[in-house]
Each structure stands twice: as C-alpha cells, then as structure tokens.
C-alpha positions as CSV (number, residue, x, y, z in Angstrom):
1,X,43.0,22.1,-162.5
2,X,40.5,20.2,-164.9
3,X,39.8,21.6,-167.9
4,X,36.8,19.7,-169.0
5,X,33.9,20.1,-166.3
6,X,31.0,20.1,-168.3
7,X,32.0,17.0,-169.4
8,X,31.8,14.9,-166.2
9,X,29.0,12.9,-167.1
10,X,30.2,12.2,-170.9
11,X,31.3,8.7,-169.4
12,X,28.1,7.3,-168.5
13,X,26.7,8.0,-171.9
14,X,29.1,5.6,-173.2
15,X,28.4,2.2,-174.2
16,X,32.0,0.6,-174.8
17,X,34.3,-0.4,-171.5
18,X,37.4,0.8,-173.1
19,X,36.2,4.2,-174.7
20,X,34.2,4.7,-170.8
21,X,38.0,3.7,-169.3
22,X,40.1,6.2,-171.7
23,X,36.7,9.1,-170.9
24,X,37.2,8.2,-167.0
25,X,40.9,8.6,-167.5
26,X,40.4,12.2,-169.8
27,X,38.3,13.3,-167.3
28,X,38.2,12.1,-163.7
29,X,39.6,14.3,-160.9
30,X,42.8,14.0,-159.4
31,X,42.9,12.8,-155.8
32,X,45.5,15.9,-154.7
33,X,44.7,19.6,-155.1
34,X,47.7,20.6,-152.8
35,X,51.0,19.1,-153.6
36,X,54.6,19.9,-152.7
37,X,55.5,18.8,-156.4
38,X,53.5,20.2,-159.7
39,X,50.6,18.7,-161.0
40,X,49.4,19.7,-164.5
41,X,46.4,17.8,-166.7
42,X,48.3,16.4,-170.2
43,X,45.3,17.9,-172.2
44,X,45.6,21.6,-170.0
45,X,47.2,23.9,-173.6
46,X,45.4,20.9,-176.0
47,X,42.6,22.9,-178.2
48,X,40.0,20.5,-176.9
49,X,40.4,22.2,-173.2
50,X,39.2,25.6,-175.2
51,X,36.4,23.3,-177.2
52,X,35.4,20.7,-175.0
53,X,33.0,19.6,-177.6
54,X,35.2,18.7,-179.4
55,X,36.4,16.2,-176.9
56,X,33.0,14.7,-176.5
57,X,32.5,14.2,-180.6
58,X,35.9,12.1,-180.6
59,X,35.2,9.8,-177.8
60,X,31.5,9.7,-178.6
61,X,32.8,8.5,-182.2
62,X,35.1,5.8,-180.4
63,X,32.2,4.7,-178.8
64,X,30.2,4.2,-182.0
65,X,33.7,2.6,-183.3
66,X,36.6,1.4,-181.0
67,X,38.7,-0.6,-183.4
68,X,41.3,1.8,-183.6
69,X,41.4,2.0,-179.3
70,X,41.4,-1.7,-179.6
71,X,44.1,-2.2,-181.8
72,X,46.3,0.5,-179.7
73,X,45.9,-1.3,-176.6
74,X,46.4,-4.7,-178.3
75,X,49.7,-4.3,-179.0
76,X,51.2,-4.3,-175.5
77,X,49.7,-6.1,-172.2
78,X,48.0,-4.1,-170.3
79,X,47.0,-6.6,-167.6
80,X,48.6,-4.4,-164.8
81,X,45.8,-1.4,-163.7
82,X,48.3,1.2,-164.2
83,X,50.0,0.3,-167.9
84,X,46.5,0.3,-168.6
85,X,45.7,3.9,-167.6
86,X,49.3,5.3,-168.9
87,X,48.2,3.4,-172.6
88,X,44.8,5.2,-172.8
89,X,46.6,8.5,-172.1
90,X,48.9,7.6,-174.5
91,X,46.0,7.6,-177.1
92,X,44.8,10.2,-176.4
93,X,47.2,12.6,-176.6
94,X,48.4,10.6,-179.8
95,X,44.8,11.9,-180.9
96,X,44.9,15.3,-179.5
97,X,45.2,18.6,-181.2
98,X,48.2,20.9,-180.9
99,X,49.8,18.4,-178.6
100,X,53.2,16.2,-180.0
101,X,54.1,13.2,-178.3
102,X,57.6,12.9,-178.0
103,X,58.4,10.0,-176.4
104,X,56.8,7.5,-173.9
105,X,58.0,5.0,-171.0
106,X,61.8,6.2,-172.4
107,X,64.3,4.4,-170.5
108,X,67.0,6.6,-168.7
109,X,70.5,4.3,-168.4
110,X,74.2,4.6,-166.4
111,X,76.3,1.8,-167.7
112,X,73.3,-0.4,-168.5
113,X,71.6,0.4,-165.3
114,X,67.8,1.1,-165.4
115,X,67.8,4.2,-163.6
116,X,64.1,4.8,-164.3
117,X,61.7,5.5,-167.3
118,X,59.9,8.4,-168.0
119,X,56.1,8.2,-168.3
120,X,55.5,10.9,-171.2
121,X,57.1,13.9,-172.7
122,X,55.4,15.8,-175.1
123,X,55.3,19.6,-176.7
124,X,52.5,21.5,-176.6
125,X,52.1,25.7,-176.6
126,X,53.2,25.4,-173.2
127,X,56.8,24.2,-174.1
128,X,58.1,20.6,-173.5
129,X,57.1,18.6,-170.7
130,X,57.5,15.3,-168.6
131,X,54.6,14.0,-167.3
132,X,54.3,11.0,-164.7
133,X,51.1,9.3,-164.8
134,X,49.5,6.9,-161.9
135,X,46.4,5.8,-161.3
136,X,46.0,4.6,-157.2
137,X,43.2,2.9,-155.4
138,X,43.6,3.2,-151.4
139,X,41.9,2.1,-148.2
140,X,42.7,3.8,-145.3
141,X,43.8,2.1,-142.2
142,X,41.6,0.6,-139.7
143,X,41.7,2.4,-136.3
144,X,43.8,5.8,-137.8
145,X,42.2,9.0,-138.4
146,X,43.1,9.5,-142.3
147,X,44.8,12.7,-142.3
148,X,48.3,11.4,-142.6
149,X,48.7,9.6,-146.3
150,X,51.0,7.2,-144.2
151,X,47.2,5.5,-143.6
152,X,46.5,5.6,-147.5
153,X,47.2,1.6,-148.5
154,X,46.7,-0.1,-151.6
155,X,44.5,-3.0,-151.6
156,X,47.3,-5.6,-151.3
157,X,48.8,-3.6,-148.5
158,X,52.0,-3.5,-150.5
159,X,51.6,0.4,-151.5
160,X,51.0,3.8,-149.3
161,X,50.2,7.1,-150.2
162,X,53.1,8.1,-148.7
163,X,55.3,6.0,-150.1
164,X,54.1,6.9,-153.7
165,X,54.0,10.5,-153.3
166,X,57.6,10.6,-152.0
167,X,59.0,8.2,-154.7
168,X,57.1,10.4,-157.7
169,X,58.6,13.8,-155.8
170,X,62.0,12.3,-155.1
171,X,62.7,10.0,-158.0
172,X,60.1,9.9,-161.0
173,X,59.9,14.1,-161.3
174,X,63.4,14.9,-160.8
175,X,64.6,12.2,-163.0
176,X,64.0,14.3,-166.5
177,X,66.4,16.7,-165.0
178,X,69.3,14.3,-164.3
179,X,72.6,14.3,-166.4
180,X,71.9,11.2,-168.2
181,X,68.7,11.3,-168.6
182,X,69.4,15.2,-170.5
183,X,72.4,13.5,-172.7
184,X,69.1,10.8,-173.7
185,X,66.6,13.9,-174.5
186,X,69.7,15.7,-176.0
187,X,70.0,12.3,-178.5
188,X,66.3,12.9,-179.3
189,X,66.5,16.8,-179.7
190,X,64.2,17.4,-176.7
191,X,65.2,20.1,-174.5
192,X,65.3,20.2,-171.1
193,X,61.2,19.4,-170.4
194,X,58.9,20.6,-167.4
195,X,58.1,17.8,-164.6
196,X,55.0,17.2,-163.4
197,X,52.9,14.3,-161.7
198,X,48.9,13.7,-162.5
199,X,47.9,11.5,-160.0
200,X,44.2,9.9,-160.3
201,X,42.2,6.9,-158.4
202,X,40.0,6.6,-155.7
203,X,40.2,6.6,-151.7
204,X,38.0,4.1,-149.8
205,X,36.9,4.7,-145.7
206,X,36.5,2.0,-143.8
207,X,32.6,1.7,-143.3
208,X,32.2,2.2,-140.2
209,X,34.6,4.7,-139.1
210,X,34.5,8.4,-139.4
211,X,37.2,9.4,-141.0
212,X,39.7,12.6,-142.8
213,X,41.3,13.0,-146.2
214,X,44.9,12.8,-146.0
215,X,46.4,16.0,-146.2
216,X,46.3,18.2,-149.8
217,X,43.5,15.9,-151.0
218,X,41.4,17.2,-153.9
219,X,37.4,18.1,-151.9
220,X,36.0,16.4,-155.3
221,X,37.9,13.4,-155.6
222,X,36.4,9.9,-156.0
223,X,35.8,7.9,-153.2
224,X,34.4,4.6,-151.5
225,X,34.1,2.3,-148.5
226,X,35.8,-0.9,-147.3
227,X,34.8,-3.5,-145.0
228,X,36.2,-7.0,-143.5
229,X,34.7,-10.2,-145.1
230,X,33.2,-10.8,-141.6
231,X,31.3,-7.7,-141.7
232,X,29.6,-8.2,-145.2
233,X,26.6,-10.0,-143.7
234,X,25.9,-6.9,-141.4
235,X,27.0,-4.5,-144.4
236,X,24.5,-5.8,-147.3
237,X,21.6,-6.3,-144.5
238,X,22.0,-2.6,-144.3
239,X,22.8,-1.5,-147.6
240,X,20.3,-4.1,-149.5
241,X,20.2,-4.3,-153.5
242,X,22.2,-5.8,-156.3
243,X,25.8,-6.0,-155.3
244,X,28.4,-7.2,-158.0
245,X,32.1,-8.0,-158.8
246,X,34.3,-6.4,-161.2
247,X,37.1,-7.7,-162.3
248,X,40.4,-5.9,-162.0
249,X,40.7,-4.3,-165.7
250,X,36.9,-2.9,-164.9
251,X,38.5,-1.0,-161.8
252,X,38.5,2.7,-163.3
253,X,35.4,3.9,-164.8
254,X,32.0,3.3,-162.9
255,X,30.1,0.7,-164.0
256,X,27.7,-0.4,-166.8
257,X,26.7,-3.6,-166.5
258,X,24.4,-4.8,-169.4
259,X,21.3,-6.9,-169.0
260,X,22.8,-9.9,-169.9
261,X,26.0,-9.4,-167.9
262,X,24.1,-9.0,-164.8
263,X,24.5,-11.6,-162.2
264,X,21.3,-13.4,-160.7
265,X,21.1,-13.7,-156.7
266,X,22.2,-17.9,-156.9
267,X,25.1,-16.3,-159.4
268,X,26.4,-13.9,-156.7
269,X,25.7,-16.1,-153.4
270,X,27.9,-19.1,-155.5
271,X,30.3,-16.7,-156.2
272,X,30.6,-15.0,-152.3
273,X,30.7,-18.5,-150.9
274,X,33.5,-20.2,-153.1
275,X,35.5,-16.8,-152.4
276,X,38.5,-18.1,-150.3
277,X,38.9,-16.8,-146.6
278,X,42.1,-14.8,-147.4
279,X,41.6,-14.4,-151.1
280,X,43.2,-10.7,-152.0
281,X,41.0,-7.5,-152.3
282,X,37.4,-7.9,-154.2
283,X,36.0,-4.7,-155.7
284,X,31.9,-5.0,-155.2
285,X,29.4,-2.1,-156.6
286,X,25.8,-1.7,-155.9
287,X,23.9,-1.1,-159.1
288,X,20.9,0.4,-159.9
289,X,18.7,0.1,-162.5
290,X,18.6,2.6,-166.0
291,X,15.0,1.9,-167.8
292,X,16.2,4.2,-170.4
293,X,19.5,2.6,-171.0
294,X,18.3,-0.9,-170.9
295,X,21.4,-1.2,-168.4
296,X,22.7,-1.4,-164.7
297,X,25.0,1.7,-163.7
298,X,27.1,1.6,-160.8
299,X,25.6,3.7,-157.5
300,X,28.7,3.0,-154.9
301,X,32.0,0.6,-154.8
302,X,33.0,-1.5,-152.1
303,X,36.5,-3.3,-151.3
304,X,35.9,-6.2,-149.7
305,X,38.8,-7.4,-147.7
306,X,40.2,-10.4,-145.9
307,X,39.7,-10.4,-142.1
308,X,43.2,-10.1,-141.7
309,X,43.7,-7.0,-144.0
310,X,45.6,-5.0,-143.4
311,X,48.2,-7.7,-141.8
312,X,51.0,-7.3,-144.5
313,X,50.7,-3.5,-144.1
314,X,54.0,-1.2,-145.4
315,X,55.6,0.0,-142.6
C-alpha cells in the first residue's frame, strides 16, 4: 500500500515546516488497511515509487529551497488542516513524473446546485483516476472500547470516523461516476476515471484506558493519547520533560522545534494557566533533545481536552 518505505525517516532530516508537512503528507501511512471502498496512494504508478531516491533528491532540494512550495501554497488559504494537506498533494503530483493532473477541487453542478467537488483526477500508467484526499485527527471516546469507528471523534467532537467513512463511500467516491458529473469530465475530455479514497491522520487513546483500533485500521498507523485538563497535573507528574503547543497548521508532521523556538518552563506554565477552562482541543508534544541537530524533535503528542469533552459529541 506505500510505496516509499525506506523513506519513512526522510521527514526528520528536514529543516523547513512546509517541505517536512508536504514529506509527512508523501509518506505517512494511512490509518485504514481494510476498507469497504478502494484506497490507492496518488504517487503508486509515479516513477519515483520505482526510484524512491529520486523522491528524497526533490524534497531534500525543497528543503535547501522552498520558494516555489511557498509561492504554491500562497496563492489560496490554507488555514483549514485539510485544504492544507489536499494543496501539498497537489504539488506534488504537479512535480511528479509520469503523472498528469487533470483537474483539482472540480465542482460537479445540477441547475446551479453544488452537488460536490472532486478532490483530484489525474492520468498516470494506470489510466485516469479520482482521488479523495483527507487528512483526520481522532480521539476515541471515553468509556467505549474503540473497535467501532462510531467512537472515532474529531477534536471538536463535530466529526466521527463513522461518519467520514460513510460520506467518502456514499457520496465523495461515487460522485465521479454520476451523470453530471460524466457530462463535466466529458467537457474536459476525461474519461470515465477510477475512485478511490487515501485517508491519512492520526488516532489518539485516551490515557488511561486500554483500548482497540476501530475495525480495518492500518497495524502501522500513527497514533497518540488524550487526556482531560483536570488530569494534566497527574499526567506530566508521570510523564515529566518538555511539553509544548503546536499550533494548528503544525498538526501533521512531527515536530522540530528549533532552539530559539523552544518555550522556557515560565513560557509554558503562563501559557497553561491563561488557557481558558473550555478553550477547544490543544495539541501538546513532549520533545526531546537532538545534540546533533542543534534542535528539539517531537517524542509523543497529546490532545489536551476540556473537562467536558466530549459533551457536544455526534450522535
């Protein structure tokens, strides 16, 4: 299913958040291995899966140089996690070899109805293919055993596992295949494409629970803990070091905190204390130090919720 594993650790090597972001996104594993609907990686019939060297020269060279990533993802907003992650694909397959991009976020209309977008089509030596991208962070529910993705939530407690999976098999695949949205490819001299989903994130357990995978999860997906604000006290007394916050754009690759970024104990203490009682979901990692990097790298991530999470749940 991935085509680059001896690339895995390309992203720590990398200096620049954006060019770590668009590796993490290149190369991170999905969180499903079984699912009802197709999954395929964009890169999968791309040269560089066949020469993954080749891979690692262009993003290295991004890292030495990122004005050209910069520019791309200047030119839309990208504040929301997931436009983010569907513009560094975007690049990249813009970038790659033997693989045309076709079209991307194409609108499908009825009478000036939205009926949906689709995320990407492109051609490659594979054929023509729709592809819907999404990148999802979950917590699992307090007091549920995990197995079911109806106890997958995302950190607002707006979004489910569930929920996603039924509205990318149900509406976002089948959509390319839809009479209107074939008269729109037809327009653009794209034939009928393949549908498939790659779905990438991280799932968080709650800390002090034992708990399953929901069901078709990938065994090598990326993962975390999460914990009630009124637990923190007990959590960092048992987990001591040098916990951080990342802001939201820093959510996807693990991370690199340089010397000068790094927050001082008064910094972090100010910063936990002014945090309001039912402020939304705070994403904490535990660095450690790298002597030979001159930098801080990420050892574990945290959600750190309200103590009324998850209250708003989906039901």
């Amino acid at each position: 299913m991935m085509p680059f594993p001896s690339l895995t650790d390309l992203p720590t090597h990398l200096r620049q958040p954006a060019v770590r972001d668009l590796a993490w996104a290149l190369l991170s594993p999905p969180l499903l291995a079984d699912s009802p609907w197709p999954q395929r990686h964009p890169l999968r019939a791309s040269s560089w899966s066949q020469q993954p060297e080749k891979l690692a020269d262009w993003l290295m060279s991004l890292d030495a140089d990122s004005h050209a990533l910069q520019q791309w993802l200047s030119q839309h907003s990208v504040r929301r996690l997931g436009l983010y992650y569907e513009r560094l694909w975007q690049f990249a397959l813009h970038a790659a070899p033997d693989v045309e991009v076709l079209a991307a976020n194409l609108p499908i209309r009825l009478h000036g109805h939205t009926l949906g977008e689709l995320d990407m089509l492109l051609r490659d030596a594979e054929g023509v293919h729709h592809l819907e991208l999404a990148i999802k962070l979950y917590l699992g529910q307090p007091h549920c055993s995990g197995a079911d993705p109806a106890h997958w939530l995302g950190p607002g407690s707006h979004d489910r596992l569930d929920i996603k999976l039924a509205h990318l098999g149900q509406h976002q695949l089948p959509l390319s295949s839809r009479t209107e949205a074939l008269q729109r490819l037809a327009e653009l001299d794209i034939q009928r494409p393949q549908a498939a989903l790659w779905l990438a994130g991280y799932l968080f357990r709650p800390w002090r629970q034992a708990y399953a995978a929901p069901h078709g999860e990938n065994p090598a997906h990326l993962r975390g803990r999460w914990l009630h604000r009124a637990d923190w006290a007990h959590f960092a007394m048992q987990h001591p070091g040098h916990w951080q916050a990342l802001p939201r754009q820093a959510w996807l690759a693990p991370a690199r905190i340089e010397q000068e970024q790094l927050w001082t104990c008064e910094q972090y203490t100010h910063w936990l204390a002014a945090l309001p009682n039912d402020a939304n979901a705070q994403l904490l990692v535990h660095l450690i130090e790298d002597p030979q990097q001159h930098c801080w790298r990420e050892a574990e991530r945290v959600f750190l919720v309200n103590d009324q999470w998850p209250a708003q749940a989906t039901e």
